[in-house]
VEXGUGU-579613 format. One record per residue (C-alpha): y, x, z; residue number from 0; residue in three letters. Coordinates in steps of 0.25 Angstrom, whole numbers, padded with zeros to 4 digits, m for minus. Layout:
<pts>
<<Y X Z> NUM ALA>
...
</pts>
This chain:
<pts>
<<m0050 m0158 0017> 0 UNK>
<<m0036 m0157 0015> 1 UNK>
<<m0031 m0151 0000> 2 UNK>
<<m0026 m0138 m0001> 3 UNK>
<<m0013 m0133 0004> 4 UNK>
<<m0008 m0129 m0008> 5 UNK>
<<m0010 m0142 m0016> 6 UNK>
<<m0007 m0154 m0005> 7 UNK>
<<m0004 m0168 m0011> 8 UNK>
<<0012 m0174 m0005> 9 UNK>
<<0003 m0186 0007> 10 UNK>
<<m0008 m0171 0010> 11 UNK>
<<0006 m0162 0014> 12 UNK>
<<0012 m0172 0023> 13 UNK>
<<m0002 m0174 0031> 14 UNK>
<<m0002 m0159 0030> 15 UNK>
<<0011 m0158 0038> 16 UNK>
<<0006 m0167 0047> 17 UNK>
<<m0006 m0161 0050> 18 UNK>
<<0000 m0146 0052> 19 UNK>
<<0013 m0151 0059> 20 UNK>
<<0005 m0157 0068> 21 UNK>
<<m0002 m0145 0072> 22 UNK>
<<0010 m0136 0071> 23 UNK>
<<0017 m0146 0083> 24 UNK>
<<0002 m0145 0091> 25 UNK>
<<0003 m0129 0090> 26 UNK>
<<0019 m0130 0095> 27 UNK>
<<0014 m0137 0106> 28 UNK>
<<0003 m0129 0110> 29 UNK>
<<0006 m0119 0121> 30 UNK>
<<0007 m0107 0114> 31 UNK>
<<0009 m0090 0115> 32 UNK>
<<0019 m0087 0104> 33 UNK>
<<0018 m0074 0098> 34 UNK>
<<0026 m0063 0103> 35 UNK>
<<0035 m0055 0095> 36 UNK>
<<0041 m0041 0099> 37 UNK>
<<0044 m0028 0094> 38 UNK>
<<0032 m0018 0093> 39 UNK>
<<0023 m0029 0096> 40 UNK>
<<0013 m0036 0087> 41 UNK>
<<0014 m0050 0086> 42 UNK>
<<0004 m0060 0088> 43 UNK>
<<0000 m0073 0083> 44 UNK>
<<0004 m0086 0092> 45 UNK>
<<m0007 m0091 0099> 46 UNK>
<<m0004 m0104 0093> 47 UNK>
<<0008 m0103 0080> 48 UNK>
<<0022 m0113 0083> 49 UNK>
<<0034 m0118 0077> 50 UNK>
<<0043 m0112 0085> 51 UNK>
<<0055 m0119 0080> 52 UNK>
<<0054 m0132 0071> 53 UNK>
<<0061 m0132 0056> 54 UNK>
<<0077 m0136 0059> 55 UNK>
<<0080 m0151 0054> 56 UNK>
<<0092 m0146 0046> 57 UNK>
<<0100 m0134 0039> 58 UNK>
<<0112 m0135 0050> 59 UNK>
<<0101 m0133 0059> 60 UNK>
<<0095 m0121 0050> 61 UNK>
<<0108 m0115 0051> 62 UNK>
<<0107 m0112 0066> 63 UNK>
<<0093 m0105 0065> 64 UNK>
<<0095 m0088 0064> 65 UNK>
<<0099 m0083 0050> 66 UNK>
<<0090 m0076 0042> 67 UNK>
<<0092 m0066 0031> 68 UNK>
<<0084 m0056 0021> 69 UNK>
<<0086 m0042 0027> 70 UNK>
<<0096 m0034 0018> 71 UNK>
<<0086 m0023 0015> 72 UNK>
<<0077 m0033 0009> 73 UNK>
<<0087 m0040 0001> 74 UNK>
<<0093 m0029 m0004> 75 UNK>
<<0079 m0024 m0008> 76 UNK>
<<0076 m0038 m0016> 77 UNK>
<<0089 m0038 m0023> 78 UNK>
<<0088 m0022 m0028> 79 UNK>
<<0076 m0027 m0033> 80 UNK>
<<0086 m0034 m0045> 81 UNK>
<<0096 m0023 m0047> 82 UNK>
<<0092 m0009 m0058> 83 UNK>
<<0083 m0007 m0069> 84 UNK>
<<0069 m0015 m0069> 85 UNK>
<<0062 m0002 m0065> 86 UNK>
<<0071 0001 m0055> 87 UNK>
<<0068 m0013 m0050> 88 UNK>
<<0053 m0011 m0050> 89 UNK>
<<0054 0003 m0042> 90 UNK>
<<0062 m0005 m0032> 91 UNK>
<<0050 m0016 m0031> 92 UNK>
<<0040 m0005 m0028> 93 UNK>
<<0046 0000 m0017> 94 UNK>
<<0049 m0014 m0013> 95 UNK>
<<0036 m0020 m0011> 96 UNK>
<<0029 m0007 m0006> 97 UNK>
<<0040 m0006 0006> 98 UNK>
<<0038 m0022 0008> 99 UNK>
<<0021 m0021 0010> 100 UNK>
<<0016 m0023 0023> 101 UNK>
<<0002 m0018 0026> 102 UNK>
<<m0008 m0026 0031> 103 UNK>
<<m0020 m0019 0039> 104 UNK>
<<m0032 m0027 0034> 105 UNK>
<<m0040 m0035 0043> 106 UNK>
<<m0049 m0047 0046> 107 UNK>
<<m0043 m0061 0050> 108 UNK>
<<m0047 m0075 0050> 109 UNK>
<<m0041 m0081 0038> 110 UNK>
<<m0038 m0098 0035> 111 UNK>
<<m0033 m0108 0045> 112 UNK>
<<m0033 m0101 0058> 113 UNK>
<<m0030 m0113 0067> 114 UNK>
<<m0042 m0116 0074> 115 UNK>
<<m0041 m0102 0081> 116 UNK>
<<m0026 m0105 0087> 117 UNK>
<<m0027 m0120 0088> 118 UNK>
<<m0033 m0125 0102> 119 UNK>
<<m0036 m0137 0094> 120 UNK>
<<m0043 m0128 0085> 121 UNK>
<<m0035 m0135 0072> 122 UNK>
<<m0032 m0127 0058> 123 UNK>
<<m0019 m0124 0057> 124 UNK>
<<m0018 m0131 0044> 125 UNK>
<<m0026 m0143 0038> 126 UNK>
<<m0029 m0136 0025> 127 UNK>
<<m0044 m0134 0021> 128 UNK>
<<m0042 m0122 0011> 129 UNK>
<<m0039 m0112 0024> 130 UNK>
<<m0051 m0113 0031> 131 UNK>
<<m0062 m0108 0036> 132 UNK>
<<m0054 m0098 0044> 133 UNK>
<<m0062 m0084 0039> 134 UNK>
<<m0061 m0071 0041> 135 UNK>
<<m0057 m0061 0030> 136 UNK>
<<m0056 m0047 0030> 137 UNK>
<<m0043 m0040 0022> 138 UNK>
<<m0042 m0025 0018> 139 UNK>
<<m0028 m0020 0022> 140 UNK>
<<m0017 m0025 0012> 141 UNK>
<<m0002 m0024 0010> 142 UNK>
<<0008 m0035 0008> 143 UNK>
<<0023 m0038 0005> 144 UNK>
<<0031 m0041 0016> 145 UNK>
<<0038 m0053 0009> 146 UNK>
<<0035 m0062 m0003> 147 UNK>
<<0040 m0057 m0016> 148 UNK>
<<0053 m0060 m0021> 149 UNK>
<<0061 m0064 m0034> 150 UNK>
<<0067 m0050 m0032> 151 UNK>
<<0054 m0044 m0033> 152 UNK>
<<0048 m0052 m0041> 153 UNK>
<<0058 m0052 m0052> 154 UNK>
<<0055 m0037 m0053> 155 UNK>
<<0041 m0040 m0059> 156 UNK>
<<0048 m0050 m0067> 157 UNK>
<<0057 m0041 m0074> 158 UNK>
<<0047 m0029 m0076> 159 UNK>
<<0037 m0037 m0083> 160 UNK>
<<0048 m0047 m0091> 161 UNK>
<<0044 m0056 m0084> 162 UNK>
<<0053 m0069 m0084> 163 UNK>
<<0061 m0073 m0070> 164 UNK>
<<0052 m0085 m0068> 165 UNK>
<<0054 m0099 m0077> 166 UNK>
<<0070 m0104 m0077> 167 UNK>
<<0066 m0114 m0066> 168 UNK>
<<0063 m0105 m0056> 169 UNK>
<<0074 m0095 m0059> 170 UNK>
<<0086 m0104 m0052> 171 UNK>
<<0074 m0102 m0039> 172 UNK>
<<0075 m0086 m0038> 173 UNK>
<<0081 m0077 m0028> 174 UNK>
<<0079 m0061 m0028> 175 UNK>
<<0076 m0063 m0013> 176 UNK>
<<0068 m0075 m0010> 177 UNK>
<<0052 m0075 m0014> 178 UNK>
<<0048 m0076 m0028> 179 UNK>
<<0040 m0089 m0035> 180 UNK>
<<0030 m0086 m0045> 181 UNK>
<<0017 m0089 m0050> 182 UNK>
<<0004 m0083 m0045> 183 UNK>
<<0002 m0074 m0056> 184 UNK>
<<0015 m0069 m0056> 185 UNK>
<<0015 m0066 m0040> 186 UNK>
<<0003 m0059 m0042> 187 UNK>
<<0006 m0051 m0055> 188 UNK>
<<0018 m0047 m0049> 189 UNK>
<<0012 m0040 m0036> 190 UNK>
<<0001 m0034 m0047> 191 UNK>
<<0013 m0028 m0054> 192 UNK>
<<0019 m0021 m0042> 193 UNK>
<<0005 m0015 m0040> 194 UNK>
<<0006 m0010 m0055> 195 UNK>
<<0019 m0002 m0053> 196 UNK>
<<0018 0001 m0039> 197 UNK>
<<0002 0007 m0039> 198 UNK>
<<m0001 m0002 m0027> 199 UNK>
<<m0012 m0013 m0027> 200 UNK>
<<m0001 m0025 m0026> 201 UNK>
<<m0007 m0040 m0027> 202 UNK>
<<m0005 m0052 m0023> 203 UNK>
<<m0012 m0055 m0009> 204 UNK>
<<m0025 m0063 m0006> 205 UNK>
<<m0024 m0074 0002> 206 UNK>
<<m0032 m0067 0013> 207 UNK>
<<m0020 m0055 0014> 208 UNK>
<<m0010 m0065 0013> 209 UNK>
<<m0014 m0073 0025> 210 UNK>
<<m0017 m0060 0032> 211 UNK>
<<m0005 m0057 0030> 212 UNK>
<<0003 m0067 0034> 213 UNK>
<<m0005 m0067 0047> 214 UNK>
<<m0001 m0054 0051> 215 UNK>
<<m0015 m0049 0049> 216 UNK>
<<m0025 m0061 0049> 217 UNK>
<<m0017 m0065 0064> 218 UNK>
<<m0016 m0079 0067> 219 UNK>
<<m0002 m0080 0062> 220 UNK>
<<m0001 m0093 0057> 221 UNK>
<<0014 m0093 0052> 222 UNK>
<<0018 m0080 0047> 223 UNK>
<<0031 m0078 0053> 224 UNK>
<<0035 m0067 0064> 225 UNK>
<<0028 m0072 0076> 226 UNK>
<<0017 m0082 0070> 227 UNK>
<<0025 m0095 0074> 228 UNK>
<<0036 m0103 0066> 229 UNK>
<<0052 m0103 0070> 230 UNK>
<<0059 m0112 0057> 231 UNK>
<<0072 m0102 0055> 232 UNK>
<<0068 m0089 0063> 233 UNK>
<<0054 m0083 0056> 234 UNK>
<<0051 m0094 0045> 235 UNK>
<<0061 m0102 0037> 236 UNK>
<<0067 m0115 0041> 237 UNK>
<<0067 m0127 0031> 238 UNK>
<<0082 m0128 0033> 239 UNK>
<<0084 m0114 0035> 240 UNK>
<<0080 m0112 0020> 241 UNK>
<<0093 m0119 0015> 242 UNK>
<<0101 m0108 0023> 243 UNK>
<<0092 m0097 0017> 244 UNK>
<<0085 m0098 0004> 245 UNK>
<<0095 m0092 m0007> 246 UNK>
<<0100 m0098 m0020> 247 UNK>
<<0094 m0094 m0034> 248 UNK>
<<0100 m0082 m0040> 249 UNK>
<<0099 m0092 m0054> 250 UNK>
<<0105 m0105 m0056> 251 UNK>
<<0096 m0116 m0059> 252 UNK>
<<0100 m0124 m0074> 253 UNK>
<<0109 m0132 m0067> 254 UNK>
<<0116 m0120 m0063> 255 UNK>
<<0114 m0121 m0049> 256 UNK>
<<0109 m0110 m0040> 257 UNK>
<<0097 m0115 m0030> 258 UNK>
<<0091 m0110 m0018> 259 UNK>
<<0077 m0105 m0021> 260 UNK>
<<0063 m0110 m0015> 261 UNK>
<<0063 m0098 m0005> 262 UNK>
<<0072 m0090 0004> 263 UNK>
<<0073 m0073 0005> 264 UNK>
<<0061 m0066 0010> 265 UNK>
<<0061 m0059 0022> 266 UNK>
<<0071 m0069 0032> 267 UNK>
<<0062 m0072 0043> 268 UNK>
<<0054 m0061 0051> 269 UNK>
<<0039 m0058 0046> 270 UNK>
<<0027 m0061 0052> 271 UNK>
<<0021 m0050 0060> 272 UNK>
<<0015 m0043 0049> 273 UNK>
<<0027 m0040 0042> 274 UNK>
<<0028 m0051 0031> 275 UNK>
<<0038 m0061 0027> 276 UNK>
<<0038 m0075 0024> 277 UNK>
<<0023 m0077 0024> 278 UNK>
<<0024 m0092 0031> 279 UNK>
<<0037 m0095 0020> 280 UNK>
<<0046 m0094 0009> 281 UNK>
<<0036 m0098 m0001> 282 UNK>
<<0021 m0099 m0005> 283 UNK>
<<0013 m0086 m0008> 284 UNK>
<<0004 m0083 m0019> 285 UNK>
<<m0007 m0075 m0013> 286 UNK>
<<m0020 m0070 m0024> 287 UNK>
<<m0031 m0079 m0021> 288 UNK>
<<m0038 m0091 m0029> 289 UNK>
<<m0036 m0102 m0021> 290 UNK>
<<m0049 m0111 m0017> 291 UNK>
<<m0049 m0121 m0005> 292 UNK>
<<m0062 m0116 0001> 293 UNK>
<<m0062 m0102 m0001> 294 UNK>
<<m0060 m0099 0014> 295 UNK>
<<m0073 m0104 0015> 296 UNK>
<<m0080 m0093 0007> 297 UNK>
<<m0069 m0082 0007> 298 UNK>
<<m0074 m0066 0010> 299 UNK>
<<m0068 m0060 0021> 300 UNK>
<<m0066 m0048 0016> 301 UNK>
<<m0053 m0047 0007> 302 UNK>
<<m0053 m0062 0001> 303 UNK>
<<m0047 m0064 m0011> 304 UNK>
<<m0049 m0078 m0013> 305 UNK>
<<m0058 m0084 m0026> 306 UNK>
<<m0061 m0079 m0039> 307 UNK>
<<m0053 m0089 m0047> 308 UNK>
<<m0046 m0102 m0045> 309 UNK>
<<m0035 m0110 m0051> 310 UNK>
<<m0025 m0109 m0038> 311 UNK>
<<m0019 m0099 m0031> 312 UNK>
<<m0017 m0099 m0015> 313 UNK>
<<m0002 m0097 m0013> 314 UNK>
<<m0001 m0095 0003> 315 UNK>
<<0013 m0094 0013> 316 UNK>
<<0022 m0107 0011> 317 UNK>
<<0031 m0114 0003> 318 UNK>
<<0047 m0117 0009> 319 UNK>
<<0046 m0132 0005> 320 UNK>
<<0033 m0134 0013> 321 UNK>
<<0032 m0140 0027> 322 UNK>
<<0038 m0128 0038> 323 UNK>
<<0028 m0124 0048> 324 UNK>
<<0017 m0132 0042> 325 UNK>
<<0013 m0122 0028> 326 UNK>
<<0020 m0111 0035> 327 UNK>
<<0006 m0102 0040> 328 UNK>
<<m0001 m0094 0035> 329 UNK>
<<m0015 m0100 0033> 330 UNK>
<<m0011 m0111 0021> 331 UNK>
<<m0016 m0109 0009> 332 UNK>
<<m0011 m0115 m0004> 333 UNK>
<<m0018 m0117 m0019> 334 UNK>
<<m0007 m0116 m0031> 335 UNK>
<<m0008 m0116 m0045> 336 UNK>
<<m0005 m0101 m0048> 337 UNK>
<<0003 m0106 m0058> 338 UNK>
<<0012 m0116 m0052> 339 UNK>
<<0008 m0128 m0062> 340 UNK>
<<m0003 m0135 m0057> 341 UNK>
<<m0003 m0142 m0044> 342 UNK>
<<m0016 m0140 m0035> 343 UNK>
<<m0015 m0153 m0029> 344 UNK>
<<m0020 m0161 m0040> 345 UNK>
<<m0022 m0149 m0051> 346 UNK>
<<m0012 m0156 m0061> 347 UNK>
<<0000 m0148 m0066> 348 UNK>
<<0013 m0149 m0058> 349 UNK>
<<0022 m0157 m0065> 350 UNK>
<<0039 m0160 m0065> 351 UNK>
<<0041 m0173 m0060> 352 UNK>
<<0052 m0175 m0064> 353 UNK>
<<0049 m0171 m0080> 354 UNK>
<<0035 m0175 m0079> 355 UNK>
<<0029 m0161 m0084> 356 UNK>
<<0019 m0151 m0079> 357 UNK>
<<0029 m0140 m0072> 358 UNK>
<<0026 m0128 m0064> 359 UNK>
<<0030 m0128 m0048> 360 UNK>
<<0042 m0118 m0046> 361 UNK>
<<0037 m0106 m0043> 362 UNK>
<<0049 m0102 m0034> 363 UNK>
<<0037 m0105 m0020> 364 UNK>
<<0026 m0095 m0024> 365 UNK>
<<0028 m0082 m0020> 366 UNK>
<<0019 m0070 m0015> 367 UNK>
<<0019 m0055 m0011> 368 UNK>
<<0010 m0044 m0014> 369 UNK>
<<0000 m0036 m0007> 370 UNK>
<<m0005 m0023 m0008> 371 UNK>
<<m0021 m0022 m0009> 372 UNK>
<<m0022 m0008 m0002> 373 UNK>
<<m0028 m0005 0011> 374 UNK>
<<m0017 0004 0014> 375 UNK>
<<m0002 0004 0016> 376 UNK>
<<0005 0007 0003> 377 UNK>
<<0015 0018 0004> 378 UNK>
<<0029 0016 m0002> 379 UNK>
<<0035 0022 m0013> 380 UNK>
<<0043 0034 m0009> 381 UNK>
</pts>
């Protein structure tokens, strides 16, 4: 049995890559139906998911793939977030996140590696243990954000509960527009929070909704981009492309230099068909469940919300610095301290090579968005 996705030792990732991109090159050379894409028209899972076009070897190459670009509406909505009196700034939030929802009509799906079903080899799609038995679960309707939450949004809560802008090693890391790092207590406190002001049941999601989610309602959409396949640099980031598109820090770091951040703005490449952004990408996602290796094994199928205590937390989506294409689906799931400190690999503290010293991971990679736990749409503040 392989460890757990979140907690793989450096020789376990490298078999890993093996393992998964040799399956990713066995479904590219499968013949194939892609799924089709027009207007008015629902779009389908592939019969069997592809890389459409591999990663560029270079930025000069990067260059020449199509630009991308935050829409002005949603940029200039992220960056009012910063501008009048705090309470101004919160009124501003509400109607923010209520006009970003998207409602999900509940169902029942097949949750876990769903492989077997697509592959003619009847292979997982990933050799992790922790996400199978594929088993059904049954989910009351819900809504969700459309993008993860940002340092924009974020900051908001900050600043209404006095709350400091993160420690001073992550503060050369921010951008208002890119998606915010915090703990998972702070991720769910602050979705909790815009249920306290906004009277709407706000939460962090379970790892059920969340994978119903980013399957566009339980459908075997393995990646969760716009058509269910992979094209680097036209609806999910490119390695190289992020040098041309990941934004420098609003603060300088103490040698008074002003970096690029971990992650790029929300919202530059197409949704998948439900209607959310950067599910495969752009950093990992706190979701509200314990976290327990087997737990698929005994999971109810009606609105699992995973086990009664535990000391990690499943973060789900994937982090930029990891292998493209081969953590990019929507079926991996990952044990992290919720704390940041401790390392699940081997349960000893994280520690500062270079010091010596127990020291934190940066938190700038662990970011969420909220659900709302309501079987029917909200309606907007007028």
């Amino acid at each position: 049995m392989l460890p757990e996705a979140g907690a793989l030792t450096i020789p376990t990732r490298f078999k890993v890559k093996w393992y998964v991109s040799y399956l990713l090159c066995a479904l590219c050379a499968s013949v194939m139906l892609s799924a089709h894409e027009s207007e008015g028209k629902e779009v389908y899972p592939p019969t069997r998911p592809r890389i459409i076009s591999p990663e560029t070897e270079s930025i000069d190459i990067a260059r020449h793939l199509p630009l991308v670009s935050q829409s002005n509406a949603l940029k200039e909505s992220l960056l009012g977030l910063q501008q009048g009196s705090i309470q101004e700034r919160i009124e501003k939030l509400k109607r923010k996140v209520l006009e970003d929802l998207v409602f999900v009509r509940g169902g029942t799906y097949m949750m876990g590696d769903f492989g077997s079903l697509m592959t003619k080899e009847q292979l997982p799609f990933t050799p992790w243990e922790n996400n199978k038995p594929l088993h059904k679960v049954t989910l009351s309707s819900f809504s969700i954000g459309r993008f993860k939450t940002t340092f924009s949004e974020f900051d908001v809560f900050l600043d209404a509960n006095g709350q400091p802008h993160l420690d001073d090693d992550a503060l050369p890391y921010r951008n208002a527009l890119v998606p915010a790092g915090a703990l998972w207590k702070q991720a769910r406190d602050y979705c909790q929070w815009l249920g306290e002001f906004t009277g709407v049941p706000f939460d962090l999601p379970t790892e059920a909704q969340w994978e119903y989610a980013a399957r566009s309602r339980g459908q075997n959409f393995l990646f969760s981009t716009n058509d269910g396949n992979l094209d680097f640099g036209r609806n999910i980031d490119d390695s190289n492309q992020r040098a041309l598109i990941t934004p420098l820090s609003e603060n300088r770091n103490k040698g008074g230099v002003r970096k690029m951040v971990e992650n790029y703005p929300v919202g530059l490449f197409p949704s998948n068909p439900l209607g959310l952004y950067d599910m495969s990408s752009d950093g990992y996602e706190w979701v509200g469940d314990w976290y327990q290796s087997n737990y698929y094994e005994a999971s109810p199928e009606k609105n699992p919300r995973g086990p009664g205590s535990g000391k990690w937390k499943v973060a789900r989506s994937a982090s930029n610095d990891e292998p493209k294409g081969h953590f990019n689906n929507s079926v991996t799931r990952r044990a992290w301290d919720p704390s940041l400190a401790i390392d699940p690999a081997d349960g000893e503290p994280y520690t500062d090579l270079l010091m010596g010293k127990p020291r934190p991971l940066p938190r700038g990679g662990f970011s969420w968005r909220c659900v709302v736990n309501s079987e029917e749409p909200v309606n907007l503040v007028k």
